[in-house]
N, C-alpha and C positions, 0 to 999 in steps of 0.2 A: 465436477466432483462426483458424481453418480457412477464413473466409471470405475474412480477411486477405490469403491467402497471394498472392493475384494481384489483389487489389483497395486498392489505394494506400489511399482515403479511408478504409476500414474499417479499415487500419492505421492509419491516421491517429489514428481515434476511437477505437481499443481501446490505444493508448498512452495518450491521456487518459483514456481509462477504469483504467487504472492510474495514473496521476500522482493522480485522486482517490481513488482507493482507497486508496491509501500517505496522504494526507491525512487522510481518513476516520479510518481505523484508529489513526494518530495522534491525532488530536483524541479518537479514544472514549475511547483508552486514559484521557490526562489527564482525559475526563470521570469516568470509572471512578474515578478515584483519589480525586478529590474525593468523588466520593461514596462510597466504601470511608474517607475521614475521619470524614463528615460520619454513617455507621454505627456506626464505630469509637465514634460520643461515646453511643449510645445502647443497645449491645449488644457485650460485652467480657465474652465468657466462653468457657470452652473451645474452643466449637464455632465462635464469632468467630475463635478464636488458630488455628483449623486453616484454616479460610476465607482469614483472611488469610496464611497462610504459601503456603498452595494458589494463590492470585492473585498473591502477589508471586514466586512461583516462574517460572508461565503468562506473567506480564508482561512477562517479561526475554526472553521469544523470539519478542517483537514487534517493538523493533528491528532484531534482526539478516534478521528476513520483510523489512521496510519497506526496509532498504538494498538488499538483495538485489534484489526488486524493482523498484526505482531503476537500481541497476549494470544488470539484464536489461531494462529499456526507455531508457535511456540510451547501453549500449553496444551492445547486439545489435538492439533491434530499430531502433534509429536506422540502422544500420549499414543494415538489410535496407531503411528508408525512402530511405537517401541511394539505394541501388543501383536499388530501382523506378523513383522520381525521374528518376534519370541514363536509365534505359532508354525511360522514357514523354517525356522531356522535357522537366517540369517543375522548375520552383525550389523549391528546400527549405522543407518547410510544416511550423509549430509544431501538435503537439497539440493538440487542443483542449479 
């Protein structure tokens, strides 16, 4: 991000660098889960039942990361793109 700060394009790309990332971490979750089932059918003993309460605890403060995220390169750093933008010249360019 530090490179960011006076280089438009490198904003550019470390916004999509986050748009994948909130992606990313979304998809693993759900990968996670399925395979936290597909464990579930094969090993279901105490240290399964603390395993699972430990992950399904962990899991629930992966959404509120991912929106947060979303809101912080949605509203701030678009904000800090339009205003580059508007100084350099340029028309408004999508992440990538």
């Amino acid at each position: 991000m530090a490179t960011a700060i006076n280089n438009l394009e490198e904003l550019i790309r470390f916004r999509g660098r986050i748009t994948d990332s909130i992606e990313n971490l979304e998809n693993n979750l759900k990968k996670t889960e399925v395979a936290m089932e597909a464990v579930h059918e094969g090993w279901n003993d105490e240290m399964f039942q603390q395993f699972e309460q430990k992950f399904s605890e962990d899991k629930e403060l992966i959404p509120p990361l991912c929106k947060a995220l979303a809101q912080f390169n949605d509203e701030d750093l678009e904000a800090l793109q339009r205003i580059m933008e508007e100084y350099f010249g340029v028309p408004m360019q999508r992440p990538s």
